[in-house]
N, CA, C and O atoms as CSV, one atom per row, in Angstrom:
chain,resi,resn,atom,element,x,y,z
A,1,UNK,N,N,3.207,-8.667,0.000
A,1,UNK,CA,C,3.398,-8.048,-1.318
A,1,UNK,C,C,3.831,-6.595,-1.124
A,1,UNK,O,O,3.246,-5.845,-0.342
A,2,UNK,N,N,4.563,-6.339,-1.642
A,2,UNK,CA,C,5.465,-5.144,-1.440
A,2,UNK,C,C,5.577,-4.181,-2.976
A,2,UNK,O,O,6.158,-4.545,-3.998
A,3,UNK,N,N,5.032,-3.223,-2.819
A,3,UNK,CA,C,4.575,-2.277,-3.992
A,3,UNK,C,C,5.671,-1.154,-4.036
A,3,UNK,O,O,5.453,-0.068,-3.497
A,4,UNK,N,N,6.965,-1.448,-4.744
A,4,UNK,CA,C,7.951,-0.634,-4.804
A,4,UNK,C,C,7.587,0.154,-6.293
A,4,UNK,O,O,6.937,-0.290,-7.240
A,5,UNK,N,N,8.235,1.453,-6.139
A,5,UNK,CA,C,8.062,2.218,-7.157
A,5,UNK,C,C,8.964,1.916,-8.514
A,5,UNK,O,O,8.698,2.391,-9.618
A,6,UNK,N,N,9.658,1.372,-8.335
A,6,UNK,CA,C,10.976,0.860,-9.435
A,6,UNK,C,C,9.971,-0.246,-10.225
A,6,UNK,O,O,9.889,-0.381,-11.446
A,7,UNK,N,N,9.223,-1.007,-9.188
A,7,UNK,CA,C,8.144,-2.433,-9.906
A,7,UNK,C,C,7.478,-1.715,-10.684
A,7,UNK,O,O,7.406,-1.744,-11.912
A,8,UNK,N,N,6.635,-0.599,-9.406
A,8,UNK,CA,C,5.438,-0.148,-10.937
A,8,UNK,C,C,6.086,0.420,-12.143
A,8,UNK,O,O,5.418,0.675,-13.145
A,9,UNK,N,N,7.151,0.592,-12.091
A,9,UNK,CA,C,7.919,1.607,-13.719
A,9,UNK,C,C,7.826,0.448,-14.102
A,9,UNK,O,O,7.041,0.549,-15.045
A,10,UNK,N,N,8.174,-0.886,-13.986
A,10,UNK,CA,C,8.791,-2.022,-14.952
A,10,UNK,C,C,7.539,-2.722,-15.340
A,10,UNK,O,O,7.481,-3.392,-16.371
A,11,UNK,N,N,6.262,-2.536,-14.305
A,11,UNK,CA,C,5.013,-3.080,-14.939
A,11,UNK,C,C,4.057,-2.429,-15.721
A,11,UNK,O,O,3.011,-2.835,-16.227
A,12,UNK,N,N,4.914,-0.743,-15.726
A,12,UNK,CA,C,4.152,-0.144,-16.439
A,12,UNK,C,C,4.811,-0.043,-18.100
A,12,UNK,O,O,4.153,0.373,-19.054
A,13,UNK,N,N,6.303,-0.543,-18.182
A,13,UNK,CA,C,6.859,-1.061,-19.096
A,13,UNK,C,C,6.154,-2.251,-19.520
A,13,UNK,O,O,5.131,-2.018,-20.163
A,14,UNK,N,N,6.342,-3.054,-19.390
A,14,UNK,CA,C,5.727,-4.443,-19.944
A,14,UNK,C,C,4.676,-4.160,-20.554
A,14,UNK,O,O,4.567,-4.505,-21.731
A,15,UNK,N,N,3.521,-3.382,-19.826
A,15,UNK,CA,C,2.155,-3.056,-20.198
A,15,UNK,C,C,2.321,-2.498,-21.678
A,15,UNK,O,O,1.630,-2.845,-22.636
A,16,UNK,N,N,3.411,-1.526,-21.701
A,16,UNK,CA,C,3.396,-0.695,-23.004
A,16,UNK,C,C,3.939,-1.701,-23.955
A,16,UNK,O,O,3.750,-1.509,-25.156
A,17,UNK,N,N,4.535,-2.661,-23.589
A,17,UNK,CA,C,5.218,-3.501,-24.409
A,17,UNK,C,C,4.130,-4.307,-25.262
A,17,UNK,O,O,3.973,-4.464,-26.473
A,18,UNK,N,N,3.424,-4.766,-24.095
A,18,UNK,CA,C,2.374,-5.714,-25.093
A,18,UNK,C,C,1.169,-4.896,-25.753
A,18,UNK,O,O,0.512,-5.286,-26.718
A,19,UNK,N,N,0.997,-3.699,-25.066
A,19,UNK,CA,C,0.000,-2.511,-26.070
A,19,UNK,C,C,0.883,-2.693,-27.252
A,19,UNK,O,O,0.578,-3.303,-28.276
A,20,UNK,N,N,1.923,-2.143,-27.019
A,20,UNK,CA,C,2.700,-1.580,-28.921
A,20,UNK,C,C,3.833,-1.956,-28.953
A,20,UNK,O,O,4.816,-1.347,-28.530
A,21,UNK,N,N,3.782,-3.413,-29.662
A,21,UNK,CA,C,4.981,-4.348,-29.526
A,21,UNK,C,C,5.973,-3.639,-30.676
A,21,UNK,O,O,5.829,-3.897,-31.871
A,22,UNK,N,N,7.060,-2.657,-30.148
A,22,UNK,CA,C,7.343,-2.350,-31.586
A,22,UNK,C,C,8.747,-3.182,-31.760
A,22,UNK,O,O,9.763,-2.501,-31.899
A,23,UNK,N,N,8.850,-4.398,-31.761
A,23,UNK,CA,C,9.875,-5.769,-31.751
A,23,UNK,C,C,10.304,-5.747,-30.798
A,23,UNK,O,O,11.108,-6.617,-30.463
């Protein structure tokens, strides 16, 4: 498993996505 910094931006996207779905 390989912990690239580009992943955590995009999982820290998603995260915000399903906190505050704003459509």
């Amino acid at each position: 498993m390989k912990l690239d910094p580009f992943y955590l931006i995009v999982d820290s996207a998603a995260w915000i996505e399903r906190l505050v779905p704003l459509g």
